[in-house]
C-alpha positions as CSV (number, residue, x, y, z in Angstrom):
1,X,-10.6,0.6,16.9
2,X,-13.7,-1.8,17.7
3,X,-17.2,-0.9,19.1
4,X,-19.6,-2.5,20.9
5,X,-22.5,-1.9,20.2
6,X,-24.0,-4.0,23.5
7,X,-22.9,-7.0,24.7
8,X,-24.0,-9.6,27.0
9,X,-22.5,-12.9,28.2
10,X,-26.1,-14.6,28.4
11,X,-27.9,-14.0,25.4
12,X,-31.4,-16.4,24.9
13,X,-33.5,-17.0,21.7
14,X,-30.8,-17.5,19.3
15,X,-32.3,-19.6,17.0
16,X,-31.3,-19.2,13.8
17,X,-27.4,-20.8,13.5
18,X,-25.4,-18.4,10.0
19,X,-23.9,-21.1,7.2
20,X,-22.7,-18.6,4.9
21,X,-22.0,-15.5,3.9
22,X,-21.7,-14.9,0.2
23,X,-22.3,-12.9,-3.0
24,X,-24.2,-14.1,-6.3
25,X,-23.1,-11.5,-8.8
26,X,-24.1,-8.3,-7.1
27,X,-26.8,-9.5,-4.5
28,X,-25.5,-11.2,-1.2
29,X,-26.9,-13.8,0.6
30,X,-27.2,-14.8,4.3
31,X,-28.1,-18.4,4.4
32,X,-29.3,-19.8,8.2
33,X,-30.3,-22.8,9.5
34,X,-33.4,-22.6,12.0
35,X,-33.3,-24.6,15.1
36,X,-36.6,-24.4,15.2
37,X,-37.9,-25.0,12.2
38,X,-34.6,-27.7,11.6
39,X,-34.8,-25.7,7.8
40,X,-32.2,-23.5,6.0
41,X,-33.4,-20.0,4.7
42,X,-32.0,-16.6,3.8
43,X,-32.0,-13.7,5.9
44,X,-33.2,-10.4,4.7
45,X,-30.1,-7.8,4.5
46,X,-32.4,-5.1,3.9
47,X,-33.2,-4.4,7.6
48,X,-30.6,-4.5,10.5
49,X,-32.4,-5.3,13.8
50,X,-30.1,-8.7,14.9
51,X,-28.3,-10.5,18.7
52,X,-25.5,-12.2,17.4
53,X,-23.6,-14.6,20.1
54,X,-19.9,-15.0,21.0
55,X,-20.0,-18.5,20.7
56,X,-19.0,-20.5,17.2
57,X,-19.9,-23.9,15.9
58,X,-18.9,-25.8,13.1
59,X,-21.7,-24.7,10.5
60,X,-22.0,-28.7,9.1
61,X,-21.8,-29.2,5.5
62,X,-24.0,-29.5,1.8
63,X,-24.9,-33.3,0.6
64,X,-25.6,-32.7,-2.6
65,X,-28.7,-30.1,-1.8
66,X,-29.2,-31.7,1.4
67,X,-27.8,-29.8,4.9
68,X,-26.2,-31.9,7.0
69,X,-25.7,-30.3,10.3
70,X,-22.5,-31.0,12.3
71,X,-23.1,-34.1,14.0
72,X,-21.0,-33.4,17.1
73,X,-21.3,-29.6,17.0
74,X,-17.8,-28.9,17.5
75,X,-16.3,-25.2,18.3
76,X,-14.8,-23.7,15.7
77,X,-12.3,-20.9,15.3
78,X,-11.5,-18.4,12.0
79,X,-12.6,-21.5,9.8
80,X,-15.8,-22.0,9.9
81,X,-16.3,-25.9,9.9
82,X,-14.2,-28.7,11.6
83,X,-12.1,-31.2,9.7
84,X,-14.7,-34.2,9.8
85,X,-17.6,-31.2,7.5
86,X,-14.6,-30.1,5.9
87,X,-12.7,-33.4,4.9
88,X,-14.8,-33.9,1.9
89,X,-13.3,-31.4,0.0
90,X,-10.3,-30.4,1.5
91,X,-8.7,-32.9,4.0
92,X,-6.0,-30.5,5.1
93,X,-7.3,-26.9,6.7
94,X,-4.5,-25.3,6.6
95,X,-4.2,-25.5,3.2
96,X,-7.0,-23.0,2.7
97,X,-4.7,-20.3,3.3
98,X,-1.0,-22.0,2.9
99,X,-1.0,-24.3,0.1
100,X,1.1,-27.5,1.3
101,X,1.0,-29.5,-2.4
102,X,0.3,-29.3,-5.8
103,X,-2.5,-32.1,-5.0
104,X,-0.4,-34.6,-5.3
105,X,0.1,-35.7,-1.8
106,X,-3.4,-34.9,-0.9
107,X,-5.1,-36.3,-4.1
108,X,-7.3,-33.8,-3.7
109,X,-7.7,-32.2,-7.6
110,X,-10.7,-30.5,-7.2
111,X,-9.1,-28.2,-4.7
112,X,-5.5,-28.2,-5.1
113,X,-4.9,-28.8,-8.9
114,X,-7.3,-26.3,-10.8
115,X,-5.4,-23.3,-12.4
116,X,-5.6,-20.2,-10.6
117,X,-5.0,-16.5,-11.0
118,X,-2.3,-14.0,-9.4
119,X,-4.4,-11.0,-9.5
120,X,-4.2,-6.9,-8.9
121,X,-7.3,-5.4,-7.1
122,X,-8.7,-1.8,-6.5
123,X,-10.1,-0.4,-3.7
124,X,-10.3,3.4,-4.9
125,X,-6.4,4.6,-5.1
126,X,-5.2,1.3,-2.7
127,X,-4.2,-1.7,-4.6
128,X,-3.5,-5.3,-3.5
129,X,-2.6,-8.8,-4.7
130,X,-4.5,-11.9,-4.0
131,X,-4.5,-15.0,-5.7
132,X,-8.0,-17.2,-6.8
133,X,-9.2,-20.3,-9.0
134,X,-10.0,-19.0,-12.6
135,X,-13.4,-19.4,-12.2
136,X,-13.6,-17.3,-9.6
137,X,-11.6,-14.1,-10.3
138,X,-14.9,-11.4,-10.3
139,X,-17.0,-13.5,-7.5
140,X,-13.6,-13.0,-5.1
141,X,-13.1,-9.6,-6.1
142,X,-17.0,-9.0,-5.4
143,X,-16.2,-10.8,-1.7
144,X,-13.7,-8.3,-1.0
145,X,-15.4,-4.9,-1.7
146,X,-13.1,-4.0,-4.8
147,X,-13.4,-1.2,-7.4
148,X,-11.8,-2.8,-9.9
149,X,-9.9,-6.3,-10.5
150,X,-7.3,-7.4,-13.5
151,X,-5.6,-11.0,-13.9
152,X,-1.9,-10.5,-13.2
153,X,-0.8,-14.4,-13.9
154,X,-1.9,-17.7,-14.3
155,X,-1.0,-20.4,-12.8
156,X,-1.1,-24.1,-13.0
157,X,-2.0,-24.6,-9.1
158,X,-2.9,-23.4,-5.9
159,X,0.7,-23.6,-5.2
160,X,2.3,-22.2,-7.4
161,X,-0.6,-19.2,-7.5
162,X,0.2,-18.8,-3.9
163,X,3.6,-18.4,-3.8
164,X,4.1,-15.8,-6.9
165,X,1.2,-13.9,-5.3
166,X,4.2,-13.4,-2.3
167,X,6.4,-13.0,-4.5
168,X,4.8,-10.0,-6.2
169,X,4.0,-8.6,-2.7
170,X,7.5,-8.6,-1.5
171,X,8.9,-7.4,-4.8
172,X,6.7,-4.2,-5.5
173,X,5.5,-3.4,-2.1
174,X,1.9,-4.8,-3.0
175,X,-0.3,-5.5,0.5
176,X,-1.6,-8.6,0.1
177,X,-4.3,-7.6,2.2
178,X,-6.3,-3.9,2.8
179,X,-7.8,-3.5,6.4
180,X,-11.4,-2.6,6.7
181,X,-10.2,1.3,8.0
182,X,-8.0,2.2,5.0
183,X,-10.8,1.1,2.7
184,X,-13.8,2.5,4.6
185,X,-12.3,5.6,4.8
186,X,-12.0,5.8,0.4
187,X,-16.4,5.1,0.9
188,X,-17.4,9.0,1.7
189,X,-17.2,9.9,-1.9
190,X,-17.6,7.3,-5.3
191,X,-14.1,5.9,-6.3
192,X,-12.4,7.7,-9.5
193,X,-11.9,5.6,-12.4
194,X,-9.1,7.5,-13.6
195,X,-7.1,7.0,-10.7
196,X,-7.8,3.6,-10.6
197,X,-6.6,3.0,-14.1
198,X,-3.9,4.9,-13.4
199,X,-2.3,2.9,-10.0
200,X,-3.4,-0.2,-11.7
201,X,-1.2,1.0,-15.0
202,X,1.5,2.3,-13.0
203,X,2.3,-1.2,-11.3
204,X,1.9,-3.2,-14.4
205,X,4.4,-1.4,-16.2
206,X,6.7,-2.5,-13.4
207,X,5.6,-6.3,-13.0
208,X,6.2,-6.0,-16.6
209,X,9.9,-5.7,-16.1
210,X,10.4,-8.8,-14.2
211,X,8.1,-11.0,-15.5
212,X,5.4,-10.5,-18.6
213,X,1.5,-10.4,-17.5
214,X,-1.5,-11.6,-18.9
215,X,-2.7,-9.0,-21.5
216,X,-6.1,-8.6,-20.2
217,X,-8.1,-5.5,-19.3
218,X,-9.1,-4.4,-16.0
219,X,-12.8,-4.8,-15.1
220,X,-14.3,-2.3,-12.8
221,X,-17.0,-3.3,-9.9
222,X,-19.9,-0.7,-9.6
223,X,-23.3,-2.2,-8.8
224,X,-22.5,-3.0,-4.8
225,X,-26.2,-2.5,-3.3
226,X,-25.6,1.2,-1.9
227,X,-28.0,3.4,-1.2
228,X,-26.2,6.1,0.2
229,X,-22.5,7.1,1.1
230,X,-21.7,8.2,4.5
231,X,-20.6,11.1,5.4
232,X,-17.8,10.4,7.3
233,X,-15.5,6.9,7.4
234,X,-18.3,4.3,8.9
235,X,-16.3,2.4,12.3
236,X,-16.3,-1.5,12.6
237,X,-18.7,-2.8,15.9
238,X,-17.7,-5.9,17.7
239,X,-20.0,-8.6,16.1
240,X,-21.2,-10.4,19.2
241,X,-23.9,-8.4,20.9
242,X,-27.3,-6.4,19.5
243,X,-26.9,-4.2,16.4
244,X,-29.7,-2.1,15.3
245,X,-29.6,0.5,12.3
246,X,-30.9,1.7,8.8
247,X,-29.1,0.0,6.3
248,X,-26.8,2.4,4.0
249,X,-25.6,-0.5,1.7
250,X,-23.0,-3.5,1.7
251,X,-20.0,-3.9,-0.4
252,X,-17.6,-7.0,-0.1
253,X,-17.8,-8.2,3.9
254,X,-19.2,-5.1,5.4
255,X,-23.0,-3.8,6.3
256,X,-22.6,-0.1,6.1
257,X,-25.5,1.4,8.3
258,X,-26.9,4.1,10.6
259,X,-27.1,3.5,13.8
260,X,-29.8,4.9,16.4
261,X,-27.5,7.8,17.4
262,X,-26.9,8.8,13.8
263,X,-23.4,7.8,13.2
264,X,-22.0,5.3,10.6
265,X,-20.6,2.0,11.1
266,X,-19.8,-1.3,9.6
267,X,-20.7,-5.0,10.6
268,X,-18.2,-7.8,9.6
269,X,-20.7,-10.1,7.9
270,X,-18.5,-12.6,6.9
271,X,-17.9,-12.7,10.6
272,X,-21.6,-14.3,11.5
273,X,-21.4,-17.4,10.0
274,X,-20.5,-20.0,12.7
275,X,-22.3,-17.9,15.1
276,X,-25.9,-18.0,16.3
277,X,-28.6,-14.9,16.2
278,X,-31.7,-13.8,16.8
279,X,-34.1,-11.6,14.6
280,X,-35.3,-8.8,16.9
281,X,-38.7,-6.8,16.4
């Protein structure tokens, strides 16, 4: 269940319009261009005092190191830029999440054609299967909020990655996804390593009777920026509307933090970009 913290329908002074959300190692990053300023900069995630709108526009694209705002400031949806930002390096959106070639219709190698991993991660005793380029294996498991990550296979392609990565779901029972209550409800307490090396164990032994994994170790994911655990499971807010709180810590897409009547809750930050805010006092 969702809570608003406020919400209005006519919210003024947003003027700072969220590009990205994303992690360098352990440190995340809120980058924003200002309207005002017409200059991109980082928001401070030590401090939560923000109006975020409803609204959502295409966040533009990178030249090179140059931003290039979206020239016709198009409406966007659950991707965050429309096809004319995106086309120069992916032409086809819904391949982001549903592979449709190998990068051979497309042409498209630097998207569809790198080798990619089917891989098991932790989130305390919950396990899942996902599926990312090679190069990106930790930073993806570092977007998600997992304990612990462990290549399962390698594949030559997106494709391919993407369908053994169903396969594997609908053969052991694996989610393919963890929603944000099951895992904020594992954050009260630090995760156990033993159990997680024990789940993780448990479901290679029986990948490893259908099809032989990569021999590589699992590597576990402890330096999220947390000062403190809550006490009890933290609830999602709405992300439109004003959020103020102490900052507990973030881990994968969530803000953990305090709000003013002392109760614990969590802000979808990978849900701001696209959207346009305002740095209260």
């Amino acid at each position: 269940m969702l809570y608003q913290v406020t919400s209005s329908s006519e919210m003024n002074g947003l003027d700072k319009h969220v590009l990205s959300f994303y992690w360098d190692d352990f440190q995340p990053h809120l980058l924003f261009f200002d309207l005002v300023t017409r200059k991109v900069d980082h928001l401070s995630l030590e401090r939560l005092a923000l109006e975020v709108g409803d609204g959502r526009t295409c966040v533009g694209r990178f030249d090179e190191d140059r931003y290039v705002p979206c020239p016709s400031a198009r409406n966007v949806g659950r991707i965050t830029s429309c096809r004319e930002c995106m086309a120069p390096w992916i032409p086809v959106q819904s391949c982001i999440f549903e592979p449709q070639c190998s990068g051979d219709r497309c042409d498209h190698p630097e998207f569809c054609q790198r080798q990619h991993y089917v891989y098991l991660a932790s989130f305390s005793n919950m396990i899942k299967v996902g599926m990312t380029s090679v190069g990106r294996l930790r930073e993806r498991a570092i977007e998600q909020g997992a304990d612990a990550v462990r290549p399962l296979f390698i594949c030559r392609d997106r494709r391919e990655a993407r369908e053994l990565e169903k396969e594997t779901s609908r053969r052991f029972k694996i989610p393919q996804e963890v929603r944000a209550p099951r895992i904020a409800s594992t954050w009260t307490s630090p995760p156990s390593r033993s159990s997680i090396e024990h789940v993780q164990d448990h479901y290679i032994r029986k990948i490893g009777r259908w099809r032989e994994p990569l021999n590589e170790g699992l590597v576990f994911l402890d330096r999220y920026p947390i000062r403190e655990l809550p006490r009890t499971a933290p609830r999602p807010v709405v992300t439109a509307g004003t959020h103020r709180g102490e900052v507990m810590g973030i881990k994968g897409r969530y803000m953990i933090f305090r709000d003013e009547g002392g109760t614990s809750r969590l802000l979808d930050l990978s849900d701001l970009p696209s959207r346009s805010i305002c740095v209260l006092d």
